[in-house]
C-alpha positions as CSV (number, residue, x, y, z in Angstrom):
1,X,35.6,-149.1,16.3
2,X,35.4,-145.4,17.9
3,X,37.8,-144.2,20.3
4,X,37.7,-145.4,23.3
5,X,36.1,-143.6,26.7
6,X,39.0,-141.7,28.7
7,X,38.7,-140.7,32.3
8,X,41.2,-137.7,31.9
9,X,38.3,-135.1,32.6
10,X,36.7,-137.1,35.5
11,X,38.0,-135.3,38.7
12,X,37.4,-131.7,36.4
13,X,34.0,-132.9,35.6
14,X,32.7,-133.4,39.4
15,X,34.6,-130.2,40.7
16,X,32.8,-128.3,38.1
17,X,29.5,-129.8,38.8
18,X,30.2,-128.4,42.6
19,X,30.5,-125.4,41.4
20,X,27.2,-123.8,42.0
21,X,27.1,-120.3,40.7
22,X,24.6,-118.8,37.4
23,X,21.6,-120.7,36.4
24,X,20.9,-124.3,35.6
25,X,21.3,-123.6,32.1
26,X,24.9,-121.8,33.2
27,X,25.7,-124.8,35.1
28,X,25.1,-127.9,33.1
29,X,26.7,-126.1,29.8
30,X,29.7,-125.8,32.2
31,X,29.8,-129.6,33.4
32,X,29.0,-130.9,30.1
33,X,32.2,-128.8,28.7
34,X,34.6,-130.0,31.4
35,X,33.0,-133.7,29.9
36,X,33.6,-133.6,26.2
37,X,36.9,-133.5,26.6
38,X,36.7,-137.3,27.0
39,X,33.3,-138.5,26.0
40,X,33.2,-136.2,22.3
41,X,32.4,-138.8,19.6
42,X,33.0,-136.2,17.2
43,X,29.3,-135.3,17.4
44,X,29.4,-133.4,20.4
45,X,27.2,-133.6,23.5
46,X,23.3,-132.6,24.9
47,X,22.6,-132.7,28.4
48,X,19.3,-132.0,30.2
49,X,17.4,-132.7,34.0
50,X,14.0,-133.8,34.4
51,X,11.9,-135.3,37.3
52,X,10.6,-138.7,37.4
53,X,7.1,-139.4,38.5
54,X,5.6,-142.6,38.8
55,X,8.2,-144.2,36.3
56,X,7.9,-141.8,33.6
57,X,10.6,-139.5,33.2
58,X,10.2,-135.9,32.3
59,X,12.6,-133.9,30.9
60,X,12.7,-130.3,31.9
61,X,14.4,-127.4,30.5
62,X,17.1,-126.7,30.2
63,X,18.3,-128.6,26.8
64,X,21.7,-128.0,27.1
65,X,24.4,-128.7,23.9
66,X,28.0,-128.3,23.4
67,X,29.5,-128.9,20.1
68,X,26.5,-130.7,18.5
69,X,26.2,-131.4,14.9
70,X,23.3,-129.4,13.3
71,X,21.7,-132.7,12.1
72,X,22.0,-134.6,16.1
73,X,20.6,-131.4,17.6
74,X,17.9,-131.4,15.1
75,X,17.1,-135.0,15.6
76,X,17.7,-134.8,19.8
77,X,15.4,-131.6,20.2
78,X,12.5,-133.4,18.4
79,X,13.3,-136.7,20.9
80,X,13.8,-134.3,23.8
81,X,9.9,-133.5,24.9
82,X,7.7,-136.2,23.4
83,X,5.9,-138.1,25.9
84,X,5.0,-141.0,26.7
85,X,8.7,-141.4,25.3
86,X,10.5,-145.7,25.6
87,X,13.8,-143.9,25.7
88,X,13.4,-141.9,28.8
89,X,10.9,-144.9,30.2
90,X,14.4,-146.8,30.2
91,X,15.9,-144.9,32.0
92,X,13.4,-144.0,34.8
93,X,14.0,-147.4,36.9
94,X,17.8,-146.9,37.0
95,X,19.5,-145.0,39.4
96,X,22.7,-144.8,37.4
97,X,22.7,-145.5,33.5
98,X,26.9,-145.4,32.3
99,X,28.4,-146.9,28.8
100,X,26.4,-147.1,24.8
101,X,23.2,-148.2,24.2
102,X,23.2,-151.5,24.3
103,X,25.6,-151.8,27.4
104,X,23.5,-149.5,29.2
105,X,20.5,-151.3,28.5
106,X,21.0,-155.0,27.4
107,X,17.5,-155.9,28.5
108,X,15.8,-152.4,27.2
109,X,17.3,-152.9,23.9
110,X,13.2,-152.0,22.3
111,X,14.6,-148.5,23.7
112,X,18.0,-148.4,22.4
113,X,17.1,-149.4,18.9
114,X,14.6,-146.5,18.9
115,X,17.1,-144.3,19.6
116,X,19.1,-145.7,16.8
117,X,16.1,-145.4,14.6
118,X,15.4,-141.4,15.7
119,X,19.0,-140.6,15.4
120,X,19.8,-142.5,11.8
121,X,19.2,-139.4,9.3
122,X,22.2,-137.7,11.5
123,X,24.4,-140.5,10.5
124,X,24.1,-141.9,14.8
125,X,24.8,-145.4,15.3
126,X,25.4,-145.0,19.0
127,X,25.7,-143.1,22.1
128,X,27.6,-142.2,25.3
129,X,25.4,-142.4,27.9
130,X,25.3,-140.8,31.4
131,X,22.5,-140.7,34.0
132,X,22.0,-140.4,37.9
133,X,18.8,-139.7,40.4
134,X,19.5,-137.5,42.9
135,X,17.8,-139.5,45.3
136,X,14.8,-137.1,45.7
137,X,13.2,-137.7,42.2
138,X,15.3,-135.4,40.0
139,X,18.0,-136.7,37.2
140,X,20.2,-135.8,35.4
141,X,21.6,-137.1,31.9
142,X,24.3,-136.7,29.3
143,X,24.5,-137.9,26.1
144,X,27.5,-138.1,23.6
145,X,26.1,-139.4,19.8
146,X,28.4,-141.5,17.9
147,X,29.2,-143.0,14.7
148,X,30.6,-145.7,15.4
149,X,29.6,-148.6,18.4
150,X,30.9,-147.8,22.0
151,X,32.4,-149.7,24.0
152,X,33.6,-148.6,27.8
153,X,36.6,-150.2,29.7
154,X,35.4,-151.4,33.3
155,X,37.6,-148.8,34.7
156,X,35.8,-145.8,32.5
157,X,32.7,-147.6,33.1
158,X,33.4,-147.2,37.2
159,X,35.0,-143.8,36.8
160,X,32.4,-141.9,34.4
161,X,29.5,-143.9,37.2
162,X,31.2,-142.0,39.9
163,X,30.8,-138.7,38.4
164,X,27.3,-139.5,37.4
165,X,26.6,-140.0,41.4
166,X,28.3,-136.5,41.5
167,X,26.6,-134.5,39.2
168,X,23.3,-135.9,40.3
169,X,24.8,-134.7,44.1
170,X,25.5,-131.3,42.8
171,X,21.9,-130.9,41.1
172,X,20.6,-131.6,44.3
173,X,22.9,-129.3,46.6
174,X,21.9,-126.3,44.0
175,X,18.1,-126.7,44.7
176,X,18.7,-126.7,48.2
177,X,21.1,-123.7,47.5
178,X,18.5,-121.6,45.3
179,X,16.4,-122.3,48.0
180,X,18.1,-120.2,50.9
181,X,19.6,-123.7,52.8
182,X,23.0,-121.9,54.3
183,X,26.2,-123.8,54.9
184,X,26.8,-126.1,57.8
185,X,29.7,-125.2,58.6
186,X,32.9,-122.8,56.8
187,X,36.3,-124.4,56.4
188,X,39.5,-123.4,55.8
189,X,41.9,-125.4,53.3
190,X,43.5,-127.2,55.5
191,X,40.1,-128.7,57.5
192,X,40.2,-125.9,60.1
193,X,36.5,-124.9,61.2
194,X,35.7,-121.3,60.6
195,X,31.9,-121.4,61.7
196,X,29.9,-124.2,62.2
197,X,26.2,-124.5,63.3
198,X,23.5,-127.0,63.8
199,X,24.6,-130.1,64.6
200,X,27.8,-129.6,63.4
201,X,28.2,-126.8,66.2
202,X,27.1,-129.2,68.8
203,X,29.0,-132.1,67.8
204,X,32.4,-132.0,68.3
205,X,33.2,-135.9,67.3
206,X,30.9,-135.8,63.9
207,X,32.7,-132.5,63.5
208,X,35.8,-134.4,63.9
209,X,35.0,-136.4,61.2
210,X,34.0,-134.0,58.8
211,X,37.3,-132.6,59.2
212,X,39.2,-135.7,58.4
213,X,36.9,-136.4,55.3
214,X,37.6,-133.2,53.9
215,X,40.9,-133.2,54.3
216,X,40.6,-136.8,52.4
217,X,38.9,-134.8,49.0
218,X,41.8,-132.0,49.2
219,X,43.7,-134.8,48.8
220,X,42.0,-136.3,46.0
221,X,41.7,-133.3,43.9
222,X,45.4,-132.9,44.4
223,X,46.5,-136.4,43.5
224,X,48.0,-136.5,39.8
225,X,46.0,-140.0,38.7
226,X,42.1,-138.2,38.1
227,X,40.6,-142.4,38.4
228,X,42.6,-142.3,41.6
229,X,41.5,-139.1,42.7
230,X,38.0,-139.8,42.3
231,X,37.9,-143.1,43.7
232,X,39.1,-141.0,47.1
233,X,36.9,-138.3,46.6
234,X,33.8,-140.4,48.2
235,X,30.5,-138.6,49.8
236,X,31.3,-136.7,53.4
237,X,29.9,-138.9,56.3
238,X,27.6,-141.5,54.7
239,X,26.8,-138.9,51.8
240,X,25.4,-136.1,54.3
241,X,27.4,-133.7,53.4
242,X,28.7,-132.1,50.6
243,X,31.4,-129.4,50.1
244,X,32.0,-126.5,47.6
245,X,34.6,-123.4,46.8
246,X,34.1,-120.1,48.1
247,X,36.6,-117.2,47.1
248,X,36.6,-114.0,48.7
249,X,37.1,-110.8,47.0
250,X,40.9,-110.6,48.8
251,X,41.5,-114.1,46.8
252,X,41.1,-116.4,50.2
253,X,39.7,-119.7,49.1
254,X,37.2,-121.5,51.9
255,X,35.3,-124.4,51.5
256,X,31.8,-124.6,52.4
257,X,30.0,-127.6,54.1
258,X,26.3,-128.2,53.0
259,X,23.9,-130.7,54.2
260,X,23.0,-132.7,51.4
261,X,21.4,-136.1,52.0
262,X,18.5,-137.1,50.4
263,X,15.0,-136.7,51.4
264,X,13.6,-139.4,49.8
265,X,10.5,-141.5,51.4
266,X,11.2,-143.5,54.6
267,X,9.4,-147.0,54.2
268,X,8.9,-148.3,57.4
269,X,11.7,-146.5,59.6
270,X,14.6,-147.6,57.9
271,X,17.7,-145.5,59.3
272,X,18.8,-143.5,56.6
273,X,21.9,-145.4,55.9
274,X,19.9,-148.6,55.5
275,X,16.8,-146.7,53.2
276,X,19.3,-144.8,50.9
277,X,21.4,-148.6,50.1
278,X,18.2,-150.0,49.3
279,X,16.6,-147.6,47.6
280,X,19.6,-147.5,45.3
281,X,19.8,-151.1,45.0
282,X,16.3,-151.3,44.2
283,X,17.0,-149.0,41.3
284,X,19.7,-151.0,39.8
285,X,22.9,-149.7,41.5
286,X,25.7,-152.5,42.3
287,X,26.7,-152.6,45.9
288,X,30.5,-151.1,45.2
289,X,28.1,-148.1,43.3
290,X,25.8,-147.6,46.7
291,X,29.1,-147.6,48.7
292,X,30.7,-144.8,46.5
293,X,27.5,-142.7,46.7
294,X,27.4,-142.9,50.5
295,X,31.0,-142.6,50.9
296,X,31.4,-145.7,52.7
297,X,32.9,-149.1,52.4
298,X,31.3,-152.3,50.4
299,X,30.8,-154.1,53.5
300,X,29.0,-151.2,55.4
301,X,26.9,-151.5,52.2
302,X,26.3,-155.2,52.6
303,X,25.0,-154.9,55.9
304,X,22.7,-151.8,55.7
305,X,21.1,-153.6,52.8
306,X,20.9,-156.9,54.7
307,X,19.5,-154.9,57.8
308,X,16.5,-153.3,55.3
309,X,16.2,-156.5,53.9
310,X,15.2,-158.3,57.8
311,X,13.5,-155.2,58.8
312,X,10.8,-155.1,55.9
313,X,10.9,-158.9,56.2
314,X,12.2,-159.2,52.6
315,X,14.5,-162.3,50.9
316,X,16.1,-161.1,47.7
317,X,16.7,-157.6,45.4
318,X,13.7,-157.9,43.6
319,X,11.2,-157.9,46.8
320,X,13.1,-154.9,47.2
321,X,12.3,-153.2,44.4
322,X,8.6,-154.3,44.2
323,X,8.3,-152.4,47.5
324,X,10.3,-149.0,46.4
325,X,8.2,-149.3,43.3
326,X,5.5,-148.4,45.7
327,X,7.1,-146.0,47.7
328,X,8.4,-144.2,44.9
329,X,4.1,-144.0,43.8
330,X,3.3,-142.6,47.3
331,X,-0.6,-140.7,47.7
332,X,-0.4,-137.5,49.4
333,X,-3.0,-136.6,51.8
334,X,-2.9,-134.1,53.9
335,X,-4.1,-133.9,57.6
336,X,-4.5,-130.9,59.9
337,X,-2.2,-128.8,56.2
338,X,0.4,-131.1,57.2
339,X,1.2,-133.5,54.3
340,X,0.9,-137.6,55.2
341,X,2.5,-139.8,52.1
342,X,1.1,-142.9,52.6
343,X,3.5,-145.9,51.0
344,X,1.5,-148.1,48.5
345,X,3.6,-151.0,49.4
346,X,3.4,-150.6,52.8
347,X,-0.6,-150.8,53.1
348,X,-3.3,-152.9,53.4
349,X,-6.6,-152.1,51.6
350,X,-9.7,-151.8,53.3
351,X,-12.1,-154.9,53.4
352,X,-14.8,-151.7,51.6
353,X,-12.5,-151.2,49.1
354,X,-12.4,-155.0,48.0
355,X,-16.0,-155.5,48.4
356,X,-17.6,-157.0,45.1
357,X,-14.1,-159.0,44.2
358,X,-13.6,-162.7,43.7
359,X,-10.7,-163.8,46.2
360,X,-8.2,-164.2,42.9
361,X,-8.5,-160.2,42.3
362,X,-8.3,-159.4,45.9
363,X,-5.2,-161.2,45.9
364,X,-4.3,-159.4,42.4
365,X,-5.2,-156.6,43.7
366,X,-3.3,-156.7,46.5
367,X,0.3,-157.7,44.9
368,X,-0.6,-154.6,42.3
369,X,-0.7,-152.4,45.6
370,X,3.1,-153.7,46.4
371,X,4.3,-152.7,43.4
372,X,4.4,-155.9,41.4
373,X,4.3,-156.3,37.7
374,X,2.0,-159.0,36.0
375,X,4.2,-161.1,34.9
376,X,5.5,-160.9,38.8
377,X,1.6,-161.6,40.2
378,X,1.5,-164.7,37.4
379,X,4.7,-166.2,38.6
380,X,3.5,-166.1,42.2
381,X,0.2,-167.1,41.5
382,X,1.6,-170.1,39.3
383,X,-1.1,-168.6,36.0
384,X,0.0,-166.9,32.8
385,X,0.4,-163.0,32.7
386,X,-2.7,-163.3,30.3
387,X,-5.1,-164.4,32.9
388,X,-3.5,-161.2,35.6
389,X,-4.1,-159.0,33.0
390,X,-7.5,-160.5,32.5
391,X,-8.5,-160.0,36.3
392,X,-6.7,-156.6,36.2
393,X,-8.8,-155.3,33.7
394,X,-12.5,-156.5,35.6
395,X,-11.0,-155.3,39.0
396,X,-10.7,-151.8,37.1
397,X,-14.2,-152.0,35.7
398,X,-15.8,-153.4,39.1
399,X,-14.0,-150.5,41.0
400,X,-14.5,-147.8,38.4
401,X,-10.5,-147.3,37.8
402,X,-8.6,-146.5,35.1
403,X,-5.4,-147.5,35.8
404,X,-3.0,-149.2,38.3
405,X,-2.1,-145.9,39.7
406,X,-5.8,-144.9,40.2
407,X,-6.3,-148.6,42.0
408,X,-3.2,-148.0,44.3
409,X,-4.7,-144.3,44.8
410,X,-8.2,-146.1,45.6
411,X,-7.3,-149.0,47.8
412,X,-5.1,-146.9,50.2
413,X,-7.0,-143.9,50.5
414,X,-9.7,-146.3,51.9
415,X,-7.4,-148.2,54.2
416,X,-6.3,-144.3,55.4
417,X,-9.5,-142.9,56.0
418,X,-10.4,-146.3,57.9
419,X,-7.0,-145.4,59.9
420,X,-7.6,-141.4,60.1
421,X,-10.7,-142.9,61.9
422,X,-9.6,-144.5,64.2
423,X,-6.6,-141.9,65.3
424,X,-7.9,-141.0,68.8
């Protein structure tokens, strides 16, 4: 057995990540370092970003390592940009990956043994592993290789999760950042409001708040126990907000307030509490894990979800993710150079662009538009997957497609220009 996963570097490892300063190169080399202290196998770490698009992950520069063996960096470069790639397929439906191969991914275990098989000429038998979506299509992952199996306690597993929801924070804060987005509001130590605008200017009982939750993370980053510390150290007002270090030249120490909630696509008018707990429940993430991320209770949680859950006029988790499947595969149109993302799950096709189908592929091709899987259509049609994939493949032929992405594309662009017609 290796040694085990410590959390001593947890509450480091997420202050670093908030630290915003020098390229992202600069920055993940610096997060990954405050890391190995606890996740080192004795191989050393990689670390990279990438963007996922319909539910392929690509990586993006930069390839970042930190004490890697020759042989694992050799091995992890040639892994790094092949595409279409299992490994990083595995990991594009999750919105949090935490522990080794096979505990990250007991039912992806195709992808985990071809890591194994990649990695063997560098003596690997395992791996550390560590991935978040930011909520807005970007991810982040680390990696530690090991040789020997790994095995996370529940309470490293919950810990190293948290600062996974971090890091994948912090990489979306810095695009905003690079992009010119200025603070919300300046603070001093103690939760005393230097400047504030926007909202925050206007609001004197959210500002109220925000004061009070900050003073809740100087807390945490003073508490001795770093598992306790981070377990306090939860998102600023339902994950809107996000705070990082400023030091003056004369040594004074302010913290800055940034609006950092996700963007993501809306399906349906969900309030944002209620979208963001189901989008990261439809990507995996436990309730306790959707709480953390939002900075707000389990129960809160619960009833957001169950409130997105009525509202789309859903029963269960999996509906759920069916229908951010197709929101996450959106078409952009644009109308008057103002872009329109129309959700795949949340149209209907146009009687046109059915024309020529038996009723069994409209209906096929109807469940493919929200999202569904074959083995998903089969078990709701009561056939075999077989047979779905039979009809798939005529529907593609009969409507001159080549995939199920071109289908989606090609059914809802006809139900929109039906709808763009009729706008008065």
């Amino acid at each position: 057995m290796g040694h085990p996963i410590l959390t001593r570097s947890v509450l480091a490892t997420v202050e670093t990540a908030y630290c915003l300063e020098g390229d992202d190169g600069a920055w993940l080399e610096r997060v990954v370092r405050a890391a190995s202290t606890d996740l080192d196998r004795g191989f050393g770490l990689y670390a990279a970003t990438g963007r996922i698009t319909q539910g392929t992950l690509f990586p993006r520069p930069p390839f970042v390592a930190v004490n890697l063996d020759a042989a694992c960096h050799r091995h992890a470069l040639a892994l790094h940009p092949k595409l279409p790639c299992p490994i990083l397929d595995a990991f594009a439906p999750r919105a949090l990956v935490v522990g080794g191969l096979d505990e990250a991914w007991p039912k992806r275990l195709a992808a985990a043994q071809l890591y194994r098989d990649r990695m063997k000429p560098a003596h690997v038998e395992d791996a550390f592993l560590l991935f978040a979506q930011d909520g807005e299509g970007g991810a982040v992952q680390i990696v530690a290789p090991s040789p020997a199996p790994v095995t996370t306690h529940p309470h490293a597993h919950a810990a190293w999760g948290r600062v996974a929801l971090h890091i994948a924070a912090a990489l979306r804060l810095r695009r905003r950042a690079l992009a010119g987005q200025n603070p919300q509001a300046v603070l001093e130590l103690d939760g005393s409001v230097v400047h504030a605008e926007g909202v925050l200017a206007d609001d004197g009982d959210l500002r109220g708040r925000l004061i009070r939750a900050v003073k809740a993370v100087s807390r945490a980053r003073s508490a001795a126990n770093p598992e306790r510390a981070l377990l306090l150290w939860r998102a600023l007002l339902a994950g809107g907000y996000s705070t990082v270090d400023r030091w003056e030249s004369d040594g004074r120490r302010f913290l800055l307030v940034y609006e950092n909630e996700p963007h993501g696509t809306d399906p349906r008018a969900l309030l944002s509490g209620e979208q963001r707990v189901a989008e990261l429940v439809s990507l995996g993430a436990s309730l306790k894990e959707a709480a953390y991320a939002l900075g707000t209770s389990e129960g809160a949680a619960q009833k957001s979800l169950a409130q997105a859950l009525r509202k789309l006029g859903l029963r269960t988790r999996a509906d759920l993710a069916a229908l951010f499947t197709g929101a996450r595969d959106a078409v952009p149109l644009r109308v008057g150079g103002a872009p329109l993302h129309l959700l795949v799950a949340d149209a209907a096709p146009s009687a046109a662009a059915l024309d020529g189908l038996t009723d069994a592929e409209c209906e096929v091709a109807r469940a493919v538009l929200r999202g569904l899987g074959n083995a998903a259509i089969a078990g709701a049609r009561g056939t075999s997957a077989r047979t779905v994939a039979n009809q798939l493949r005529r529907i593609f032929d009969k409507l001159g497609v080549r995939s199920r992405g071109e289908l989606r594309a090609r059914l809802t662009l006809g139900s929109a220009a039906q709808s763009l017609h009729e706008l008065p």
